[in-house]
C-alpha positions, -999 to +999 in steps of 0.1 A: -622-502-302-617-537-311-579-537-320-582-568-346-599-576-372-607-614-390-611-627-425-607-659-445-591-671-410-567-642-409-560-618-382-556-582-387-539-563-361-546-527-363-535-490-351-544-455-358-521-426-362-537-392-351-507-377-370-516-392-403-556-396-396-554-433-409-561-468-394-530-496-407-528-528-392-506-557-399-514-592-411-508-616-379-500-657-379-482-655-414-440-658-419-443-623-444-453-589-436-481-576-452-497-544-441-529-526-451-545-488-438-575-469-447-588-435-439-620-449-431-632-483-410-648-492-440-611-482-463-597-498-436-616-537-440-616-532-473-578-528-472-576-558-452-600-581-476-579-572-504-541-575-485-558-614-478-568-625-509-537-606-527-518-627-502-534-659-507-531-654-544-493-651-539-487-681-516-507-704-541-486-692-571-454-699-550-467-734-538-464-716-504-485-723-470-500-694-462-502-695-424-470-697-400-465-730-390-464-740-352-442-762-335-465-767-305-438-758-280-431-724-264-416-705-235-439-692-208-426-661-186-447-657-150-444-646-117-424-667-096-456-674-074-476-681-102-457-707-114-447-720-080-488-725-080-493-738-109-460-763-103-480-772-065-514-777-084-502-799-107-489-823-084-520-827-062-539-833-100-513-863-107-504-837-137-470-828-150-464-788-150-470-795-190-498-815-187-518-793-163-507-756-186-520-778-215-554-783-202-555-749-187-551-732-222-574-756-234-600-748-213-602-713-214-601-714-254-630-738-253-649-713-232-640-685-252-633-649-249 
């Protein structure tokens, strides 16, 4: 099962309890939590459709932006060799380390999933 699901360029992250018999999922990318479920798939998009637009409502009668903001920095965590690789690769491009991570997330985004 796909674990996400997308709407009005939202992300819904989803789960399923077996305990409760019902799909909830989380809206992703925003600085509020706002959660939806369903019994169904179909509840459960529904649910999600309506958490969006209820959302969107809210954030435009609180002059609010509705989608977290990014800084365009972050920390990266790999393996020592991986980075040590990455570090060497760089180099031979005439890259910096930043430069070269850059243009390797670019990349893969551009040729998608």
């Amino acid at each position: 099962m796909n674990n996400i699901v997308t709407y009005k360029s939202f992300i819904g992250s989803i789960q399923f309890s077996a305990a409760d018999k019902t799909f909830f999922g989380k809206i992703e990318g925003i600085n509020d939590l706002v959660t939806f479920e369903g019994k169904t798939v179909e509840n459960l998009i529904s649910s999600f459709h309506e958490a969006v637009d209820d959302y969107l409502e809210l954030c435009l009668l609180k002059k609010k932006e509705p989608h977290k903001s990014f800084k365009g920095s972050f920390n990266v965590r790999v393996n020592p060799q991986v980075h040590a690789r990455a570090y060497h690769t760089a180099k031979a491009l005439k890259l910096s380390l930043n430069q070269f991570i850059q243009k390797s997330i670019e990349k893969t985004l551009s040729e998608g999933l």
